[in-house]
N, C-alpha and C positions, 0 to 999 in steps of 0.2 A: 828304382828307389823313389821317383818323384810321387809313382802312384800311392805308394807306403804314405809317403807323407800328407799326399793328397786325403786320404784316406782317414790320417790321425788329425787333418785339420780338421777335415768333418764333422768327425766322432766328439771333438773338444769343444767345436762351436755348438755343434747341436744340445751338446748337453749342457753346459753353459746358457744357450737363449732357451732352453726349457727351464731351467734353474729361475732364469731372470722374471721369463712369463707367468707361468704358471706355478715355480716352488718343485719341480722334478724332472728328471730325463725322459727321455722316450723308449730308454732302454737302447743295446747297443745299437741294434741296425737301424732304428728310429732315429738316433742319433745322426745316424755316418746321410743317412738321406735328407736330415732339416738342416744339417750343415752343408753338403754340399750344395742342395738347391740354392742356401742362402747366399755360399760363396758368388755362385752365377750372379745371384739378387744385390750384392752388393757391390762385387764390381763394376754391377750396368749403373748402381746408384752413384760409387764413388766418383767412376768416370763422367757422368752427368755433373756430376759438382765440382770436379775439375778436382778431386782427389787424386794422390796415390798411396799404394800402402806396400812397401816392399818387406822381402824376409820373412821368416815364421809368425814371426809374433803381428807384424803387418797383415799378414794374411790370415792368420787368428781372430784380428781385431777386426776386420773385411767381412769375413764369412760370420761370427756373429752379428754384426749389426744386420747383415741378412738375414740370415737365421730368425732372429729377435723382429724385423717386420715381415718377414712369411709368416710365423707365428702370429704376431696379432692380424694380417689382414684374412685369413684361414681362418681367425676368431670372428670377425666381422661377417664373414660368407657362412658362417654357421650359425649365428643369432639369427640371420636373416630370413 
């Protein structure tokens, strides 16, 4: 079950920090990949900052803010 969920945090962050970035998703499986990479991306950040985020919606709010900086630093590496 945890993976199911792992799964819909993904799909909800990803499309969520495409929403925020750019005004669209990525479509589903676009999604479930820029949320998870993000989840990874934010935990290394929350933990650096001496965050925690527990529970769904923690870990919602976690994996966007990742999401939301892979997205813009992937904008940065493509202007470039």
């Amino acid at each position: 079950m945890n993976f199911i969920a792992f799964l819909i945090i993904g799909a909800l962050a990803g499309w969520i920090a495409g929403n925020i970035m750019k005004g669209k998703g990525f479509g589903l499986l676009g999604n479930i990949v820029v949320g998870i990479v993000g989840a990874f991306l934010g935990g290394f950040l929350f933990t650096l900052l001496g965050l925690s985020a527990g529970g769904f919606i923690g870990s919602l709010v976690m994996a966007t803010v990742g999401a939301v900086v892979l997205i813009y630093l992937v904008g940065l590496i493509k202007r470039s």
